[in-house]
N, C-alpha and C positions, 0 to 999 in steps of 0.2 A: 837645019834640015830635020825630017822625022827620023831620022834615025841617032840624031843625036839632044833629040830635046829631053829637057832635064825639068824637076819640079824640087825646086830647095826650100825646106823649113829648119829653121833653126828657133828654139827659143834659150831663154837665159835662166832657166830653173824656175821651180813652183817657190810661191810666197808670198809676202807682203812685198811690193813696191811700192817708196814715195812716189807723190807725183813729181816731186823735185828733179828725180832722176830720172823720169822717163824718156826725155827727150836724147838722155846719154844712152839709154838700154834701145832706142828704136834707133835711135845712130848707127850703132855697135850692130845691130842684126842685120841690118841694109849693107853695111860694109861687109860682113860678113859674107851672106846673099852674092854680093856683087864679085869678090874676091874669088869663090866659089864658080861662079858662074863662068868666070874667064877662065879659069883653069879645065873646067867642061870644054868650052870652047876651042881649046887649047889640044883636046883631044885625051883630057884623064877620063877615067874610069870613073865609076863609084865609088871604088873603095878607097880608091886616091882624095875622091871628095869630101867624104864624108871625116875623114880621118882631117883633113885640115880643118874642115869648119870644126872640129869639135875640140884639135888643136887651138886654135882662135879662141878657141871660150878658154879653154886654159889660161891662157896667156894674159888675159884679160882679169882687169882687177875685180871688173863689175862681177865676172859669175862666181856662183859656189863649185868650184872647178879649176885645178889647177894653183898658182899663184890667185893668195888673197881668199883660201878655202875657209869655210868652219873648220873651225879646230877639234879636234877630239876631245875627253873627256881629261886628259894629260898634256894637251895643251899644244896638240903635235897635227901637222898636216897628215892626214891618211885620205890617199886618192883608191877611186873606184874609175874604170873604166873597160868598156868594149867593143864590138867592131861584129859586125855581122855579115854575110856572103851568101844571098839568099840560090844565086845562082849554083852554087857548090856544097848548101845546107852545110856549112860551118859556119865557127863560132868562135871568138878568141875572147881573153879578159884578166884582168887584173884588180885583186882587190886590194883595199890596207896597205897600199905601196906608201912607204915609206916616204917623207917629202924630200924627196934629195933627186925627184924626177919633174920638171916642167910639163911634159904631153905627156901622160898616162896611157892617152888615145894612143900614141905612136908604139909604145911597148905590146899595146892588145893587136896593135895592125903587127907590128912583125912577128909575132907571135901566129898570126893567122898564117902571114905569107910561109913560116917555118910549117904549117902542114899544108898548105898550097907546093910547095918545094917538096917534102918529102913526108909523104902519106905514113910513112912505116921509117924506125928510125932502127939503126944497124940493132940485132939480133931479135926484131920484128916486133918491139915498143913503138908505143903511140906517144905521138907526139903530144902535149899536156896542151889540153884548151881552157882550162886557168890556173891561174898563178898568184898566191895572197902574199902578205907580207913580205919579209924579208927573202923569201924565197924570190919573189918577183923580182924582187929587185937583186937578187944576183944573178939572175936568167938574164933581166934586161944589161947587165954590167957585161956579162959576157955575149953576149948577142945582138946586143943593138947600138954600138958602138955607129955604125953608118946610118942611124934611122933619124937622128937630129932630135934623139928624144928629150936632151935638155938638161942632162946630171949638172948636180949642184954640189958644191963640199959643205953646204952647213945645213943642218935642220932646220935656219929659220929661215932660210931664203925665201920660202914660199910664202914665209910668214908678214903679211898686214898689219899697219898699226890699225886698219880700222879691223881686222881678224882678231888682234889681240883685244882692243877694247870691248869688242861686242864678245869675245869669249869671257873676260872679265864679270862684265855687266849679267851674259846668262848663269853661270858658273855661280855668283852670289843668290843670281833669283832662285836655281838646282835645287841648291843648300839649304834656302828658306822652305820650298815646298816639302824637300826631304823631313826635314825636321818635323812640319806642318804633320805630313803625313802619318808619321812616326810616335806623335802625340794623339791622335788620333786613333791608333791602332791599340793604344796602352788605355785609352778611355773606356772600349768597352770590357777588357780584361778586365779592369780591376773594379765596374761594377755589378760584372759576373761574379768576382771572387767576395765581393760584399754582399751580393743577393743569392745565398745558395740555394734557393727557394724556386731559380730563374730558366735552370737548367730541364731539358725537355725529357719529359716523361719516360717508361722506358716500352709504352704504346707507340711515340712520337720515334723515340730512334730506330724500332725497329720497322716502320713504316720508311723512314727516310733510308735504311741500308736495304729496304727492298727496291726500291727504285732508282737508287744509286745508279747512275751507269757512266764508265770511263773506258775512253778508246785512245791509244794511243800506238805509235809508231816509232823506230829508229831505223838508223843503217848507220854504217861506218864503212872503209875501204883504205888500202892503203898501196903506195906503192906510184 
């Protein structure tokens, strides 16, 4: 009926895909798609929907999400996820969670539904609309025990051998550029410090600190 039709997109993250896999990544969406759809049918919600298909990608080896992530620069799963309620202008999320959680998604939805539930929390604190590291993850430990969010007892659980090799493989090319770049930066130093003839006027610098111009910003907050 119109009162219940639905318009589902999913995709599987920005990148390069083989075409090799393609036929697995337009599989994987259509099921996706379809799985979604019956559960609409079924009479969920939005937020119910959307939170599953994004669970789904999770779960899923193919995406950059969840089990089978890029790994960090330490070699560690860290998940980003969040959940939106256009109808109630909220916002929930979780960043750098720790890999010891399967659906990230599901942490950032109960996390929404905890200020759907209570606007104002006893001595009239707000409820936190995000949650990073290790923090998240002992909100989700204590709070999401019923959300099916997926805890894990090792750090690699979520971990790929094809995660590990392709973290391998960039992690060496890192290294190379690092260096690349690093040689690069000491080249023109030390043909400065052999042409002391090279350095700019002192018409030139005071022309360049009159046109100088820097803007910049911070905050902080705590609590």
């Amino acid at each position: 009926s119109d009162r219940h039709r639905a318009f589902i997109a999913v995709h599987t993250g920005a990148g390069r895909y083989s075409r090799r896999n393609e036929r697995a990544y337009t599989d994987f969406c259509r099921r996706v798609c379809q799985t979604v759809g019956d559960r609409l049918a079924a009479g969920a919600g939005a937020l119910e929907a959307v939170s599953l298909a994004v669970a789904m990608l999770e779960d899923s080896e193919l995406t950059n999400a969840g089990r089978g992530s890029c790994l960090s620069r330490d070699g560690s799963v860290q998940c980003d996820a969040g959940v939106m309620l256009d109808s109630r202008g909220l916002f929930a999320g979780v960043g750098a969670l720790p890999g010891l959680v399967r659906r990230p998604v599901l942490v950032a939805r109960c996390l929404l539904e905890s200020q759907l539930q209570s606007p104002l929390l006893p001595g009239g604190l707000i409820p936190p609309s995000l949650l990073v590291g290790h923090g998240a993850l002992d909100w989700a430990r204590a709070n999401c025990r019923d959300c099916d969010v997926g805890f894990v007892e090792s750090d690699n659980a979520l971990v790929t051998p094809a995660a590990r090799t392709a973290y391998l493989k960039y992690s060496r090319l890192l290294e190379a550029a690092e260096q690349q770049q690093q040689q690069q930066r000491l080249g023109p130093r030390k043909r400065r410090a052999e042409s002391p003839d090279s350095s700019p006027s002192g018409s030139q610098r005071r022309l360049r600190r009159r046109w100088s111009v820097s803007l910049a910003t911070a905050g902080t907050a705590a609590g």
